[in-house]
Every structure is written in structure tokens, then in C-alpha cells.
N, C-alpha and C positions, 0 to 999 in steps of 0.2 A: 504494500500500500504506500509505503514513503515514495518507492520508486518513482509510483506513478503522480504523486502528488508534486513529488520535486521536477518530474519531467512539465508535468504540467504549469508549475510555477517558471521554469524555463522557457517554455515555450508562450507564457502569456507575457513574459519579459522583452524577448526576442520580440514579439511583437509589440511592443509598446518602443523601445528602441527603434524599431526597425520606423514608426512611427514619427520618432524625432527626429530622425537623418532626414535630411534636406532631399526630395523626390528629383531625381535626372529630368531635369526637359527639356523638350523636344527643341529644337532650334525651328525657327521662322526664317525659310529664304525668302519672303516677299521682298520686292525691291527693284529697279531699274542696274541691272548688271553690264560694266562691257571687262571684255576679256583683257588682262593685262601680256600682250604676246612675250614680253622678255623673261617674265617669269613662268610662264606655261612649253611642254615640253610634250608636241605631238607624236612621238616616235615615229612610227615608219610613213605616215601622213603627213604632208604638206601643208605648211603653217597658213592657217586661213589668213587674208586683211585683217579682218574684225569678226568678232560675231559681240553681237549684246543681245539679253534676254531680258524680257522683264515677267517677273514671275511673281505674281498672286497665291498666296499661300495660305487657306486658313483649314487646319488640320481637318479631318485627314484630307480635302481636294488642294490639288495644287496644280495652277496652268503656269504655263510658258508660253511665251510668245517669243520666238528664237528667228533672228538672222544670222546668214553670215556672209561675207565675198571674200572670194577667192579661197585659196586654198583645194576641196574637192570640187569648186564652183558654189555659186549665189542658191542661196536658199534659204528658205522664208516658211515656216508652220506654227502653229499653234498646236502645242501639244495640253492634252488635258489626263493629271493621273487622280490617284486615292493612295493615301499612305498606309493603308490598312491591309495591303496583301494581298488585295486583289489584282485579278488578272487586268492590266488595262491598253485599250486600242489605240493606236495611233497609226497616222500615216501622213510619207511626207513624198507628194506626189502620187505617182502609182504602187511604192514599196509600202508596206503594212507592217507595222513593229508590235510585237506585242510583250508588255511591263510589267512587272509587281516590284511595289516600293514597299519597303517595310524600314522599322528605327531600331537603331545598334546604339542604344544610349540618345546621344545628342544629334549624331550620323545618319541621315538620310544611304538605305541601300537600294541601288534599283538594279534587277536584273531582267536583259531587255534579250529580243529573239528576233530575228526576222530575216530580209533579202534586202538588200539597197542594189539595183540594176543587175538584176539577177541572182548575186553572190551572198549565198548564206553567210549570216555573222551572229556570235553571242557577244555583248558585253555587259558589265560588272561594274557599276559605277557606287562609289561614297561620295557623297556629298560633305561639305563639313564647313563650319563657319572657323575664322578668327578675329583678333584685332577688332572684337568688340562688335560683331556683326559687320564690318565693314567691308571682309574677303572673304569671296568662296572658293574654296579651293574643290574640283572634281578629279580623282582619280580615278581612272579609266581603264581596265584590262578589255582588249578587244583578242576574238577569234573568231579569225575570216580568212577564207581562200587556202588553207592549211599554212599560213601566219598566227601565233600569240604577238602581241604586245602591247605595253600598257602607256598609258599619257596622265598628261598632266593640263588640267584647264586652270589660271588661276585668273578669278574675276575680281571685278572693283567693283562696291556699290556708287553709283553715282546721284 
């Protein structure tokens, strides 16, 4: 009977503690984004001009509105996901991607699937804020065309 009475007194501790620790959250990328090229690092990809996004975040939806020139060429969509794990649609042109984001702490995860001009690709992005919400930084493992490799996007809130 002690056992269970001290397990029990532990476990209503643990919870009451677990209570006072400050809860992890989620980071908000809302914001008007453009990409900082000198510190971003496309690997086997071609350094776009620019891309800026500006992304509407109120958990779990979260749009984007993404351009970019140059680099794989100009392009321009409105992407809309949910943080929650769900499977979600997008397309940019005639290619069709399909998403689940889900959170690693403060870390937006999304893992995306599709064809971009025919050629299968998966990629693996973290999202991550610093510097007070001012930088986003996206790291990127892509596999496509039996290539890995991974990138670096790092944005500026503007």
C-alpha cells in the first residue's frame, strides 16, 4: 500500500511541476519575408534573384504567398497548409505537391511529395525562427532524380 500511495504522490507531483514549467510555443511565421541570398546556401540549385513570401499564420492554417526570379525561373503561388498533420494540396502550375506540417517544439516540420516537370522529389523542411522573430531560417533536404541534398533558405522579416 505505501508503494502505491508514494507512486501516487509522485506522480501527482510530477504533474503539478510538470505544471509550473513554462509550456514550449509554437513560433508564428506570419510576416512579409524576403530571402537574404548571402547567407542562404542552395546546394546543387541555382541561387534564385529573390524570392519573398509573405505568410499569414494563425495556428494550425498557414498561407504563403511565394515569388521568386531567377534561379529554376519566375514563379509565383499561393500555397495554403494546417499544422496539424494533415495531408495538405498544393500546386504550383500543372505539378501537384502534397504536405503534412506538424511542430518539433518551436520548429515548424513539413514533409512534402510530388513531381515538379515531371521528376519525382521528396523534401524535408524545418522551419525555425531567431533574432527575436526577425529570421527565418528553412533547412531543406531534397531527393530528386537519384540526387540527396540539402539547402539553406535564410529570410529577413521586412
Amino acid at each position: 500500500m505505501r508503494k502505491v500511495v508514494s507512486m501516487l504522490l509522485f506522480v501527482a507531483g510530477a504533474g503539478l511541476l510538470g505544471g509550473l514549467l513554462p509550456a514550449q510555443t509554437k513560433s508564428d511565421f506570419s510576416g512579409n519575408w524576403k530571402l537574404n541570398a548571402s547567407k542562404s546556401d542552395f546546394g546543387l540549385m541555382p541561387a534564385p534573384d529573390s524570392i519573398t513570401e509573405k505568410i499569414v499564420h494563425q495556428d494550425p492554417s498557414l498561407r504563403v504567398d511565394y515569388a521568386q526570379t531567377g534561379g529554376t525561373g519566375d514563379l509565383t503561388s499561393n500555397l495554403v497548409y494546417t499544422t496539424d498533420g494533415k495531408e495538405c494540396v498544393n500546386h504550383l502550375g500543372d505539378n501537384e505537391f502534397k504536405s503534412t506540417l506538424r511542430w518539433d517544439a518551436a520548429e515548424l516540420v513539413a514533409e512534402t511529395k510530388g513531381f515538379f516537370d515531371g521528376n519525382e522529389f521528396t523534401a524535408k523542411d524545418r522551419w525555425s525562427l531567431t533574432d527575436g522573430g526577425k529570421t527565418m531560417t528553412v533547412a531543406r533536404h531534397v531527393s530528386a532524380d537519384g540526387a540527396d541534398f540539402d539547402m539553406k533558405m535564410v529570410f529577413e522579416k521586412q
